[in-house]
N, C-alpha and C positions, 0 to 999 in steps of 0.2 A: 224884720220878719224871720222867726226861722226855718230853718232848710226841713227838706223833708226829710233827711236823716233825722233831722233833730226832731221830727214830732212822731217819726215813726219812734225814736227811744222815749220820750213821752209814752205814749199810747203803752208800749210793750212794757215800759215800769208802771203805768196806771192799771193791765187788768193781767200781768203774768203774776207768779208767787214770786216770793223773794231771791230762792233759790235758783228758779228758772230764769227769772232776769239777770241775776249775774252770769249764768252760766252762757245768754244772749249776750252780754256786754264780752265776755271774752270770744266768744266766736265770731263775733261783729269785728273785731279789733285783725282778727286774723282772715277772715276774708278779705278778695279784693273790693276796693273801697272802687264801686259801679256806678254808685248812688246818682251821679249826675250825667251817667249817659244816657243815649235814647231807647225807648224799649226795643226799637227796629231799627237795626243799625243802616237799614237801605230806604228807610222812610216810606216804606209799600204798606207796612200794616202800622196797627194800633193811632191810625188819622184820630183827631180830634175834631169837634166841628169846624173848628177856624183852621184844619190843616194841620195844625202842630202836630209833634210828637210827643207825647210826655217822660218824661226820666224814669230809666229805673223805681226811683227814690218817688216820686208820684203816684205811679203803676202801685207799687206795692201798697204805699202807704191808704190810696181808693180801696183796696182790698181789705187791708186791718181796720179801717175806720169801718167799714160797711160792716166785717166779720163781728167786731165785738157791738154795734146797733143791734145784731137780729140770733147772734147764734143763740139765742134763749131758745129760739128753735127746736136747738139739737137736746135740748133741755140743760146749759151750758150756763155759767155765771161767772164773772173775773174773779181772777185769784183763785184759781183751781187748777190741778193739773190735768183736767178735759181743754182749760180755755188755755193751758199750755201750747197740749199738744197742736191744737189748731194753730195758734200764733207764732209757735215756732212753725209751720210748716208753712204759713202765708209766709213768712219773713224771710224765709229760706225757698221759697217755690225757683225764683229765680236767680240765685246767689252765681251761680256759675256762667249765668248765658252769656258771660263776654270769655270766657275757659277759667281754670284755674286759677289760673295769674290775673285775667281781668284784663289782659292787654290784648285780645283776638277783635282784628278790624269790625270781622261782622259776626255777628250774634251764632252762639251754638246751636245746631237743631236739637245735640242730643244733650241739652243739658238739665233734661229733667233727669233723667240717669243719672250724667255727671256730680247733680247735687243729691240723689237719692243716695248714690255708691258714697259721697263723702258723707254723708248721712251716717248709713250704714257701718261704714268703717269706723266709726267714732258711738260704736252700738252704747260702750261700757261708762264713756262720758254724759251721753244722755241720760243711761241708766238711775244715772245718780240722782236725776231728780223726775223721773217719769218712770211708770211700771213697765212689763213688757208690751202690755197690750196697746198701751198710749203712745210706746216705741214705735209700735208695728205700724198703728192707724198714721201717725204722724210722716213716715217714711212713705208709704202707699200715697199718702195722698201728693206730697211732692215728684215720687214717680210717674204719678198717671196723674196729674196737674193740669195736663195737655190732653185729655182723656183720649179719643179713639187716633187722636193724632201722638201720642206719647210714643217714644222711641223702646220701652220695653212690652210694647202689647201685642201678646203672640199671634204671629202671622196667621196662624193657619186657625183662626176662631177670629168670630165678630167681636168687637168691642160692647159690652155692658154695661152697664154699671150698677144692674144689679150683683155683677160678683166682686164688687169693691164695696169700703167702707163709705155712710153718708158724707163723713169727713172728705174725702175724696170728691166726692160729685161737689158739692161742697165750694172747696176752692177752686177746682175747675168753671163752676159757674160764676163765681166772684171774679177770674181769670178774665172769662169771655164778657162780662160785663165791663171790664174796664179797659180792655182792648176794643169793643166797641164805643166806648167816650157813654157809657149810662151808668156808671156809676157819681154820687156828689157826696162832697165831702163839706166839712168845716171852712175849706176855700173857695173862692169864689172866683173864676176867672172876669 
């Protein structure tokens, strides 16, 4: 059977452009390799119904299976750079929650930041293959991923989401769906 690294690189070569998937295959290659740790490093959240925790590489992959089924939604179709930006931003939503390195015991609160800011710093690489506007949506929604819990949402104002992109609410909803064990995929426990 394979791993869920391996069907999440399936899936993102089945509905990214061509461009955008390599440009996935080298940032994958440089991130830390998470893929098989637990989403909650203290086992309090994202329970499954039999208890388990699921992996990283799980977690995410609930997310891209569900995103490319319904984002026709957003009026979205594979191999576009709208089904880009979103799949880059599900694929990356949690890249960093073990830190940088991938070696931190327990899970980052603020690594929606963490992976926005390396997002962000790497503006001129994304460029290459997404406009600005696809930049912008794509990076907001990895920031505020966590939505009124994300760690850049200004204190002193309420959390909306009407002043964010649908992209945003978006994965955050696909987020809380598979942290609560409702999202199903192509596997079957």
């Amino acid at each position: 059977m394979d791993t869920y690294k391996d069907k999440i690189i399936k899936l993102l070569e089945e509905h990214m452009t061509e461009k955008s998937f390599k440009l996935w295959e080298g940032i994958n290659r440089l991130l830390p390799d998470t893929w098989n740790k637990p989403t909650s490093s203290t086992g309090k959240h994202h329970k499954k119904l039999d208890g388990s925790i699921p992996t990283q590489g799980e977690h995410v992959y609930q997310m891209l299976f569900s995103a490319v089924k319904i984002f026709r939604f957003l009026g979205y179709s594979s191999k576009t750079k709208d089904a880009d930006k979103l799949l880059f931003a599900i694929a990356l939503h949690d890249s960093l929650k073990y830190g940088i390195m991938g070696n931190r015991v327990h899970t980052d609160n603020k690594h929606d930041k963490e992976a926005a800011d390396m997002i962000a710093s790497n503006r001129e690489t994304f460029l290459k293959v997404l406009n600005e506007n696809n930049f912008y949506v794509m990076e907001e929604a990895v920031r505020f991923h966590s939505g009124r819990w994300s760690t850049d949402v200004p204190r002193d104002r309420d959390f909306n989401f009407k002043d964010y992109n649908p992209e945003t609410m978006f994965v955050h909803i696909l987020d809380m769906l598979s942290t609560a064990d409702l999202l199903q995929t192509d596997i079957r426990d």
